[in-house]
ZATI-308986 format. One record per residue: residue number from 1; residue in three letters; x, y, z of N, C-alpha, C, CB in turn; chain. Coordinates in pm, whole numbers, always signed. Glycine has a CB too. Example, Ala and Ser with C-alpha at 12.3 -4.5 7.8 and 13.67 -1.06 7.14 Angstrom:
BEGIN
+-----+------+--------+--------+--------+--------+--------+--------+--------+--------+--------+--------+--------+--------+-----+
! seq ! type !    npx !    npy !    npz !   capx !   capy !   capz !    cpx !    cpy !    cpz !   cbpx !   cbpy !   cbpz ! mol !
+-----+------+--------+--------+--------+--------+--------+--------+--------+--------+--------+--------+--------+--------+-----+
!   1 !  ALA !  +1319 !   -569 !   +780 !  +1230 !   -450 !   +780 !  +1320 !   -330 !   +780 !  +1131 !   -447 !   +905 !   A !
!   2 !  SER !  +1285 !   -225 !   +708 !  +1367 !   -106 !   +714 !  +1290 !     +3 !   +787 !  +1408 !    -60 !   +572 !   A !
+-----+------+--------+--------+--------+--------+--------+--------+--------+--------+--------+--------+--------+--------+-----+
***
This chain:
BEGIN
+-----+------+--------+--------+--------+--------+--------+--------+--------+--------+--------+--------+--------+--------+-----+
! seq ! type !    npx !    npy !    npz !   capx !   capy !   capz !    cpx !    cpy !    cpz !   cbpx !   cbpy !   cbpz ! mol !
+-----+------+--------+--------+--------+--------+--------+--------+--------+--------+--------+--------+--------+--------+-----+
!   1 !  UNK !  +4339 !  +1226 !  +6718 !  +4257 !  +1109 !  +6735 !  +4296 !  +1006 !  +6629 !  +4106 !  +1145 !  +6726 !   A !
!   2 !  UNK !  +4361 !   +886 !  +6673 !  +4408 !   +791 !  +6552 !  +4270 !   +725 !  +6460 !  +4505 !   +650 !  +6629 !   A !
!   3 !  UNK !  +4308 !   +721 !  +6350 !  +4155 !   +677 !  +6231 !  +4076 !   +553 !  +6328 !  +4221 !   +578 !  +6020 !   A !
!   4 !  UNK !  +4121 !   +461 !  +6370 !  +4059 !   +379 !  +6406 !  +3953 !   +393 !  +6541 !  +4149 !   +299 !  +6410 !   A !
!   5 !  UNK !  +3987 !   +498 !  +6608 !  +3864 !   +590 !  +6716 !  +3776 !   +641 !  +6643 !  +3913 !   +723 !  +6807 !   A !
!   6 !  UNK !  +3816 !   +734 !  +6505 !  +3731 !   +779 !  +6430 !  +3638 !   +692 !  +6335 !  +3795 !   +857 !  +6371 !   A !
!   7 !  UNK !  +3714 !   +570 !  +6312 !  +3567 !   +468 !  +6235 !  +3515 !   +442 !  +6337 !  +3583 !   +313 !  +6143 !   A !
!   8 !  UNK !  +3545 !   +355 !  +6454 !  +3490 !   +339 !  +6569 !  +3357 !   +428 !  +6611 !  +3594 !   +357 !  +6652 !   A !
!   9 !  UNK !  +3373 !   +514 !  +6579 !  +3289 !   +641 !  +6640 !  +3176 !   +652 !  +6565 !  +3362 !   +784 !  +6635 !   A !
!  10 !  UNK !  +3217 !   +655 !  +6386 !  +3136 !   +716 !  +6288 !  +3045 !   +551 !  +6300 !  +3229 !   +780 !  +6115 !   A !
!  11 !  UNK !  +3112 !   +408 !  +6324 !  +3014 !   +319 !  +6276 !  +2936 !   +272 !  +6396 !  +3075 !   +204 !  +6198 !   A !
!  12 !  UNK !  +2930 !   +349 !  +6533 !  +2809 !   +373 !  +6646 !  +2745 !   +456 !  +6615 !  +2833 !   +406 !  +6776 !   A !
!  13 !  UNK !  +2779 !   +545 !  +6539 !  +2692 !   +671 !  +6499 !  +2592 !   +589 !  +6356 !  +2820 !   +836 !  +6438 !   A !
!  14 !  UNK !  +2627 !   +560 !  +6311 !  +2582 !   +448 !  +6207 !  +2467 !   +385 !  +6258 !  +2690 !   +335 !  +6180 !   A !
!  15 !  UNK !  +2516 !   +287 !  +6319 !  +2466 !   +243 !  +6422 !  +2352 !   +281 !  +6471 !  +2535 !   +251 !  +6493 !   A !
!  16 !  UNK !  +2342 !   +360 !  +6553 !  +2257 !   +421 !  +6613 !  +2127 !   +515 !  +6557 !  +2331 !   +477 !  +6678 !   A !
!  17 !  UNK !  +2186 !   +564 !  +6419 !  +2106 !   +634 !  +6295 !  +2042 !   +552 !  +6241 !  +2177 !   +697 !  +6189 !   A !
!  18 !  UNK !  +2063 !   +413 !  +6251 !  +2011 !   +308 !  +6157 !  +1879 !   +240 !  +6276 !  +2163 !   +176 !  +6100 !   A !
!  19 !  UNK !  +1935 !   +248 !  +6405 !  +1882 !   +180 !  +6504 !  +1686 !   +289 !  +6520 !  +2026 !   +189 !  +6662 !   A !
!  20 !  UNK !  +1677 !   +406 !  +6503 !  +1639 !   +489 !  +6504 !  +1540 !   +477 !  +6379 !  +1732 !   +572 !  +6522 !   A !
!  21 !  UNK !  +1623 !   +435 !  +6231 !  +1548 !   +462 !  +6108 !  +1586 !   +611 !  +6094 !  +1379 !   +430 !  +6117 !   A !
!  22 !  UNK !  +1675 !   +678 !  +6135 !  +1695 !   +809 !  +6126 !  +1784 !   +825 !  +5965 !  +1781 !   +861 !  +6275 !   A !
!  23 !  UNK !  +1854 !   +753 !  +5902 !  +1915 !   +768 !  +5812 !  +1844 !   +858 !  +5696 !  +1952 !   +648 !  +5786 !   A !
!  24 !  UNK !  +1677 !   +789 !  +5701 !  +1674 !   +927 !  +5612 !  +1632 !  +1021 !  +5633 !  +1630 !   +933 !  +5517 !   A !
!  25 !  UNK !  +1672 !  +1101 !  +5713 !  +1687 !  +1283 !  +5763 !  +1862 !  +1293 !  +5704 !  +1667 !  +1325 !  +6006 !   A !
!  26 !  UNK !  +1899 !  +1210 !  +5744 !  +2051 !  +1285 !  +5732 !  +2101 !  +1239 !  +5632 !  +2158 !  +1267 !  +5842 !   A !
!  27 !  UNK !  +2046 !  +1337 !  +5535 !  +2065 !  +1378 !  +5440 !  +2208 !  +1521 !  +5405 !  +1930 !  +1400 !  +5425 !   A !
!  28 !  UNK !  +2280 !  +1489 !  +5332 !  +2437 !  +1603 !  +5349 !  +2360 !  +1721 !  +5377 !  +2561 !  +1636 !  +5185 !   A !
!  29 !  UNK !  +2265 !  +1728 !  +5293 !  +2192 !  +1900 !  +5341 !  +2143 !  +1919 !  +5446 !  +2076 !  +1955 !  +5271 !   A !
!  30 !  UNK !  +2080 !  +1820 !  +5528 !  +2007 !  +1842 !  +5637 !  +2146 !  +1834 !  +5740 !  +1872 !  +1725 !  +5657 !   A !
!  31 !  UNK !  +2279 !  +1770 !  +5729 !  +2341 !  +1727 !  +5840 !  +2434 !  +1833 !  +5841 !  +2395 !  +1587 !  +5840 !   A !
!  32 !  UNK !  +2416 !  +1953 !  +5735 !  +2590 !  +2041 !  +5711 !  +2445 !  +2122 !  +5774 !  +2725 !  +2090 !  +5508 !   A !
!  33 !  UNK !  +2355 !  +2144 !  +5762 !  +2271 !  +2241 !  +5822 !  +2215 !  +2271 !  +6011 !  +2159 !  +2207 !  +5738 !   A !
!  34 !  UNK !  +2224 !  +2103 !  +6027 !  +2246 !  +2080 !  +6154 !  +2381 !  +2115 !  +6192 !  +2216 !  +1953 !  +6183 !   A !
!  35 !  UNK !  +2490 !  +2063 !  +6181 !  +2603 !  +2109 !  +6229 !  +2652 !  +2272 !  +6218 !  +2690 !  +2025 !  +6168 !   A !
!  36 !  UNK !  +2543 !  +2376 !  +6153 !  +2558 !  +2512 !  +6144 !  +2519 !  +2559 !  +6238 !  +2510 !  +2569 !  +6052 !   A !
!  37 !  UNK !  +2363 !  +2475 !  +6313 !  +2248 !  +2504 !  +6415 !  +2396 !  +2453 !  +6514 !  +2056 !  +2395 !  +6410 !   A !
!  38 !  UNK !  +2476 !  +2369 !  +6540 !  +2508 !  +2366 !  +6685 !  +2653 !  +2404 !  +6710 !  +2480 !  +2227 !  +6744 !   A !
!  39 !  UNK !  +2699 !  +2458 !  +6600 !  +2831 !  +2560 !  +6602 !  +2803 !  +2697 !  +6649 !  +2894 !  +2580 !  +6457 !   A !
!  40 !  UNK !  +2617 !  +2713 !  +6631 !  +2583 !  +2883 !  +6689 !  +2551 !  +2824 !  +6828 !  +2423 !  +2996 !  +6603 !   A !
!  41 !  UNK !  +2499 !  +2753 !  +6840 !  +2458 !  +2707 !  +7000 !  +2589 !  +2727 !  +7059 !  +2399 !  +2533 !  +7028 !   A !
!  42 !  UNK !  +2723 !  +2674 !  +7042 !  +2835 !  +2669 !  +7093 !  +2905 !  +2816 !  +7084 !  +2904 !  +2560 !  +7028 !   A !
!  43 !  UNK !  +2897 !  +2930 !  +6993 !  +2929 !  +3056 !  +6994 !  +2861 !  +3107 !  +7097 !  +2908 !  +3121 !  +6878 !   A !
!  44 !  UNK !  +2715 !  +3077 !  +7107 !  +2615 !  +3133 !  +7222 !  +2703 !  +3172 !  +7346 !  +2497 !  +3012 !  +7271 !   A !
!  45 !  UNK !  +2794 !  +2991 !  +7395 !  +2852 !  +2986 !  +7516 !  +2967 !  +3100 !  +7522 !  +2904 !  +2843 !  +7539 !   A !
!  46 !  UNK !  +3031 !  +3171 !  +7481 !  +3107 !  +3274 !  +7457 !  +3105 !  +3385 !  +7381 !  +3180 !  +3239 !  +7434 !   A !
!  47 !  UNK !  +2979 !  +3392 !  +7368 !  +2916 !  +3544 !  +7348 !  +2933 !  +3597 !  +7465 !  +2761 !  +3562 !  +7309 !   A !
!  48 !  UNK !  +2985 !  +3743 !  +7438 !  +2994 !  +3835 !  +7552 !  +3125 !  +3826 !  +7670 !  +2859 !  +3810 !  +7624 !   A !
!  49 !  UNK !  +3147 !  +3701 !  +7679 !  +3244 !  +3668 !  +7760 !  +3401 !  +3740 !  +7720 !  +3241 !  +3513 !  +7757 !   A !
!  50 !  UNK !  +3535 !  +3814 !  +7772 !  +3641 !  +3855 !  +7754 !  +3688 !  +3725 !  +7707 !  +3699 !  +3924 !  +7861 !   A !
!  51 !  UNK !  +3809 !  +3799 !  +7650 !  +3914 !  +3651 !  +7620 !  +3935 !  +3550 !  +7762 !  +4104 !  +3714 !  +7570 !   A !
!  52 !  UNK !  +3980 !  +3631 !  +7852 !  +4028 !  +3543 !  +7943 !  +3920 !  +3467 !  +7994 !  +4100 !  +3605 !  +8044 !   A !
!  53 !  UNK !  +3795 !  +3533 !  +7984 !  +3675 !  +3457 !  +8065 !  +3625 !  +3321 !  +7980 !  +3533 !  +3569 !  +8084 !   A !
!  54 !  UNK !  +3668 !  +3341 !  +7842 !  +3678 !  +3249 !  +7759 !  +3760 !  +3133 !  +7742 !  +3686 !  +3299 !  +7684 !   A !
!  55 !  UNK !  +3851 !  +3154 !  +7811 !  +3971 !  +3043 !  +7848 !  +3958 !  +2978 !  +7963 !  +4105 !  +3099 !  +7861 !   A !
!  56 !  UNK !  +3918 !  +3022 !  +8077 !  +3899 !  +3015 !  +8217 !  +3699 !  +2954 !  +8242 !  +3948 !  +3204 !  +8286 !   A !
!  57 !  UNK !  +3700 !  +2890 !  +8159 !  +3489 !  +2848 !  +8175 !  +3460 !  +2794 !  +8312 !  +3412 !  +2687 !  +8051 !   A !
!  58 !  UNK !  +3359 !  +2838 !  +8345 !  +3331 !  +2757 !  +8477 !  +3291 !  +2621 !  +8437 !  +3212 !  +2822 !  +8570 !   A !
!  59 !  UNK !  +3318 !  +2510 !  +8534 !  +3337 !  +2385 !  +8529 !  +3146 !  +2331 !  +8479 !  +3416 !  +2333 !  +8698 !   A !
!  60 !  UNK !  +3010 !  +2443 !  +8506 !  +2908 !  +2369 !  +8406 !  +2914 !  +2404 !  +8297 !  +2780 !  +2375 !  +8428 !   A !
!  61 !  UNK !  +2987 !  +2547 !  +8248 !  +2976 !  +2610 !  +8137 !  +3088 !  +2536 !  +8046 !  +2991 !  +2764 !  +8159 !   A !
!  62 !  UNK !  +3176 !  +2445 !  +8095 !  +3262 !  +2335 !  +8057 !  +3160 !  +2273 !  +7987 !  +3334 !  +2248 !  +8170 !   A !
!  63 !  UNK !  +3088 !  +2211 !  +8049 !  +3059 !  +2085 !  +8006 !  +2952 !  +2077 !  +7880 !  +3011 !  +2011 !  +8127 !   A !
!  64 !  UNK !  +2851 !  +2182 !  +7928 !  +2803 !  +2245 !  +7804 !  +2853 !  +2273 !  +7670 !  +2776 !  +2338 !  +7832 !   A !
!  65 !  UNK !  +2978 !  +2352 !  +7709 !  +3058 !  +2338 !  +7554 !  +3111 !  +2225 !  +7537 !  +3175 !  +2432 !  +7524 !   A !
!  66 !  UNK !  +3066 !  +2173 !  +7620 !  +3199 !  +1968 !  +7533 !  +3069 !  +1923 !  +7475 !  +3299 !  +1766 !  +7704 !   A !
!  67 !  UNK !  +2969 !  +1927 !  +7541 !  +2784 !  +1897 !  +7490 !  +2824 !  +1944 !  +7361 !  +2620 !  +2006 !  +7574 !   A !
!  68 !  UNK !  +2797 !  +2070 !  +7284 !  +2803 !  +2149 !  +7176 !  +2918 !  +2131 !  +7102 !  +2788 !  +2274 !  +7208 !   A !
!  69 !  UNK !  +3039 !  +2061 !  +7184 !  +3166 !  +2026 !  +7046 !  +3085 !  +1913 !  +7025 !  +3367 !  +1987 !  +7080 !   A !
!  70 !  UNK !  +3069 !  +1814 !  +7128 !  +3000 !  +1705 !  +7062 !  +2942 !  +1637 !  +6935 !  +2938 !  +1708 !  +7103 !   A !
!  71 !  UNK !  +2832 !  +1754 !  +6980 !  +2694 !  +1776 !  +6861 !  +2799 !  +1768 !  +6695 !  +2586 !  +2000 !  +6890 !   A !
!  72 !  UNK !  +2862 !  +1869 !  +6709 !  +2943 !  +1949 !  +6553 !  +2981 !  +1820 !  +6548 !  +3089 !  +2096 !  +6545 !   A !
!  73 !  UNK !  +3063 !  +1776 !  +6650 !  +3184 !  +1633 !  +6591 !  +3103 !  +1496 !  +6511 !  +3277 !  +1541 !  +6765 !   A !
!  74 !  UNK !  +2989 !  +1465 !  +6582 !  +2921 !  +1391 !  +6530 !  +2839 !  +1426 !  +6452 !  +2882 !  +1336 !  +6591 !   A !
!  75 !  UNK !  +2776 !  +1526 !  +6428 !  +2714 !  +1600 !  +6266 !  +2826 !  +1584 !  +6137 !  +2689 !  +1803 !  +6285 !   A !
!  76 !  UNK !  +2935 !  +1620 !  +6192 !  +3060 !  +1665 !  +6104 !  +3091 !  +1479 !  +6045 !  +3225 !  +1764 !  +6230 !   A !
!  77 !  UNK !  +3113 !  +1374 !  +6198 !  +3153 !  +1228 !  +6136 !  +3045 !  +1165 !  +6060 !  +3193 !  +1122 !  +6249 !   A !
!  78 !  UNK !  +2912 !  +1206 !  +6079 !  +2790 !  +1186 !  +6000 !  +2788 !  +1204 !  +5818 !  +2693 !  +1294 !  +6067 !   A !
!  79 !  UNK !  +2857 !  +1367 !  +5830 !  +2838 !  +1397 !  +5724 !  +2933 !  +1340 !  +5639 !  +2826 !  +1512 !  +5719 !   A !
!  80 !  UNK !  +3062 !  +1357 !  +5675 !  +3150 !  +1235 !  +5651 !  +3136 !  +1107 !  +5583 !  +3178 !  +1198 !  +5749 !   A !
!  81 !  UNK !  +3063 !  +1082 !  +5656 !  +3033 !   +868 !  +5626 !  +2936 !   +889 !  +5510 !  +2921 !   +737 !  +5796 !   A !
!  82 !  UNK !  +2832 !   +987 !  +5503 !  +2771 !   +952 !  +5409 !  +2799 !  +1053 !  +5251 !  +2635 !   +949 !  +5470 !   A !
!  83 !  UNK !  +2907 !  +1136 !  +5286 !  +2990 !  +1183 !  +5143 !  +3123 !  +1061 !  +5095 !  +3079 !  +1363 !  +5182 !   A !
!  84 !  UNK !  +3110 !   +995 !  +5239 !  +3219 !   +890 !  +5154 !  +3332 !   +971 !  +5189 !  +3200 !   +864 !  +4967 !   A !
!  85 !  UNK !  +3379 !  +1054 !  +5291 !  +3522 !  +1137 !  +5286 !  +3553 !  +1115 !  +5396 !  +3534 !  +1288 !  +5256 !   A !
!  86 !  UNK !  +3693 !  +1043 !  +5393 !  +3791 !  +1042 !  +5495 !  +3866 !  +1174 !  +5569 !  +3886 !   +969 !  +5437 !   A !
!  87 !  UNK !  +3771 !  +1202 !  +5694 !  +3807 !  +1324 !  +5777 !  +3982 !  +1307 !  +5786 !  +3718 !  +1321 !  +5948 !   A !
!  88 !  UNK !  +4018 !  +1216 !  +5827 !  +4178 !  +1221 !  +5867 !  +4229 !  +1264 !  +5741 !  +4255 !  +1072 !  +5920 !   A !
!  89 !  UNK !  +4186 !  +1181 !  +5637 !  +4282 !  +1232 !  +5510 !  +4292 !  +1350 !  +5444 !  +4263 !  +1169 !  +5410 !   A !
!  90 !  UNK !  +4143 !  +1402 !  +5484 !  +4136 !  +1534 !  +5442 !  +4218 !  +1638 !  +5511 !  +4009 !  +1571 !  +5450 !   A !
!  91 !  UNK !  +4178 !  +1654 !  +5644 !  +4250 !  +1738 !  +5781 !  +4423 !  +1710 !  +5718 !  +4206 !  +1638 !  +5990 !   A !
!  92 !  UNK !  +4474 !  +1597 !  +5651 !  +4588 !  +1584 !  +5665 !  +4637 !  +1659 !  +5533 !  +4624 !  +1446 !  +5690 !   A !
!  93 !  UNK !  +4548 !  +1685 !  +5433 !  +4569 !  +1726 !  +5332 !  +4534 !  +1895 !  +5353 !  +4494 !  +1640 !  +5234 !   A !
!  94 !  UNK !  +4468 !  +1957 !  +5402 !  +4428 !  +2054 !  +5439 !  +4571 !  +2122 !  +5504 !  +4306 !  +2026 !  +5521 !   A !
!  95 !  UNK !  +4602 !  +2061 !  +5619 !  +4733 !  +2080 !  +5688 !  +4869 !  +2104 !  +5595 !  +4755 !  +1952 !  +5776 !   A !
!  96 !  UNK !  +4873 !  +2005 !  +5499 !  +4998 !  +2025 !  +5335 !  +4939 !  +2211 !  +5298 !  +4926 !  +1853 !  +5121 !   A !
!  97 !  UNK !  +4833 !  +2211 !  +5265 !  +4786 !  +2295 !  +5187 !  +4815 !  +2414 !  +5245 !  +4661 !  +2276 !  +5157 !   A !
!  98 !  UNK !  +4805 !  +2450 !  +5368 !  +4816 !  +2564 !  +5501 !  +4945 !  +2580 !  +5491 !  +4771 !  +2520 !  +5665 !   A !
!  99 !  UNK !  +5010 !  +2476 !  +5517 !  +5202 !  +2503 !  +5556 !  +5243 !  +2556 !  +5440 !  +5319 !  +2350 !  +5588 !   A !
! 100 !  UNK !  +5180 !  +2516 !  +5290 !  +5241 !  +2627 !  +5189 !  +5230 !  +2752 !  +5163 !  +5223 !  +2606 !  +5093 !   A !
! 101 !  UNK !  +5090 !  +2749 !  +5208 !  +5032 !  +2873 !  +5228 !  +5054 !  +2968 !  +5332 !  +4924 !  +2855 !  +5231 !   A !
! 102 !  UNK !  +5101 !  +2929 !  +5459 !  +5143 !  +2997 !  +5554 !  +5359 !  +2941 !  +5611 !  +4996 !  +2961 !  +5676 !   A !
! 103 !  UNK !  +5409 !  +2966 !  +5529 !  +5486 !  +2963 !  +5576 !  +5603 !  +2988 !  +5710 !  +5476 !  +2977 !  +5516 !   A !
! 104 !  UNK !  +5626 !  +2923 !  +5830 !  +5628 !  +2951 !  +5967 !  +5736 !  +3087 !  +5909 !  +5689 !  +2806 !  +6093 !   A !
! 105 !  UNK !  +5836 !  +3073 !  +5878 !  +5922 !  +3176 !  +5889 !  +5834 !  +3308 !  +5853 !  +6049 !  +3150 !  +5796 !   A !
! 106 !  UNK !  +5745 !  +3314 !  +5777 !  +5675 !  +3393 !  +5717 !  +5584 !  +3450 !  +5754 !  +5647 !  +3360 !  +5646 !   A !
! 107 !  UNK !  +5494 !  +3377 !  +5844 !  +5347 !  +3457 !  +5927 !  +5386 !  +3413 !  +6049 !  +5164 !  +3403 !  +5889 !   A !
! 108 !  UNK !  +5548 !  +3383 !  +6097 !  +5524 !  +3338 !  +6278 !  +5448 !  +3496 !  +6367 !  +5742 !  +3294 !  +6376 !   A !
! 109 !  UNK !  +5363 !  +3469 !  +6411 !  +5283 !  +3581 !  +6532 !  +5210 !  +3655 !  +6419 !  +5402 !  +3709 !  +6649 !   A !
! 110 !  UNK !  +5171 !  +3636 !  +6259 !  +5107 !  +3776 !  +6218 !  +4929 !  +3691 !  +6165 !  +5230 !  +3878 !  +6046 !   A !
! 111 !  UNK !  +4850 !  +3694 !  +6191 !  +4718 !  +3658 !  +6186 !  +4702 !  +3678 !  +6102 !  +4634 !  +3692 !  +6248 !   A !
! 112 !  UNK !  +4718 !  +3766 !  +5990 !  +4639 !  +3798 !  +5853 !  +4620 !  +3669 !  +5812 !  +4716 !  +3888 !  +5734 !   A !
! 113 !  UNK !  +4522 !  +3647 !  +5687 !  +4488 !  +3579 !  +5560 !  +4594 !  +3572 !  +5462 !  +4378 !  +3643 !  +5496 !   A !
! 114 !  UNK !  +4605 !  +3432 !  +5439 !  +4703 !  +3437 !  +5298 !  +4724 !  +3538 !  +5209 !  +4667 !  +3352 !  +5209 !   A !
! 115 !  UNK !  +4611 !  +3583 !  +5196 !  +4584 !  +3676 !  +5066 !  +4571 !  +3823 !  +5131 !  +4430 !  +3628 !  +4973 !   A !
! 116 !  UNK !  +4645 !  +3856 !  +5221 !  +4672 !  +4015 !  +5275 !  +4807 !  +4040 !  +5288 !  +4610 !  +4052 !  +5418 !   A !
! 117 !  UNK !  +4902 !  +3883 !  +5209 !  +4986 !  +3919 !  +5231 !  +5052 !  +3935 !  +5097 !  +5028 !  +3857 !  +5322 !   A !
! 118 !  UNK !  +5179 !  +4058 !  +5143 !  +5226 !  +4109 !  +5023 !  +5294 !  +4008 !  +4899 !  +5323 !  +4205 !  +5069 !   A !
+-----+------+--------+--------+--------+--------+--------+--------+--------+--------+--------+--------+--------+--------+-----+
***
C-alpha cells in the first residue's frame, strides 16, 4: 500500500474520531487493547477449520474476515497516528531487521525462530 493511501486512510480515520468526539477513548492503551479484542474475533473465523478449509473460505466467511482485517488495520493506523509512528517506515525497517536475521540461503523452507538456530 503506497504511504500516501496510508495517510489518506489514517486522516478519515482522524476524521471521523474527531467527528464522533471519540478521540478521547483512543487512548494507545485502549486502541492496542482494542486491536487484541479484534485479532481474536478474526482467529474465531478459523478456529477449527483444516488448513485447506482455511485457504478455500466461503465467499460470507470472506467477507467477515476482511470485516475483522479491517477492524485490526484501522485500530493498528489509529494507534499509529497517535504514537506519532510511521507504519511504512517501521514495516520497512522491521523487514532490514528479518533479512539479517533470517538469511534466505539459510532458513529457505525451515520455520524455526531465529534463536533455534544453531
Amino acid at each position: 500500500m503506497p504511504k500516501d493511501c496510508l495517510d489518506d486512510l489514517s486522516a478519515r480515520l482522524l476524521a471521523f474520531a474527531r467527528e464522533r468526539d471519540w478521540e478521547q477513548f483512543h487512548s494507545p492503551k485502549n486502541l492496542s487493547m482494542a486491536l487484541a479484542g479484534e485479532a481474536g474475533e478474526l482467529l474465531e473465523h478459523f478456529q477449527w477449520l483444516s488448513e485447506t478449509q482455511s485457504a478455500e473460505l466461503e465467499p460470507d466467511r470472506k467477507q467477515a474476515v476482511a470485516m475483522e482485517m479491517a477492524d485490526i488495520l484501522i485500530y493498528l493506523i489509529r494507534l499509529a497516528e497517535r504514537l506519532d509512528i510511521d507504519l511504512v517506515d517501521a514495516a520497512n525497517q522491521k523487514i532490514a531487521i528479518n533479512r539479517e536475521r533470517y538469511p534466505a540461503e539459510r532458513v529457505r523452507g525451515d520455520a524455526r525462530r531465529a534463536d533455534e538456530y544453531d
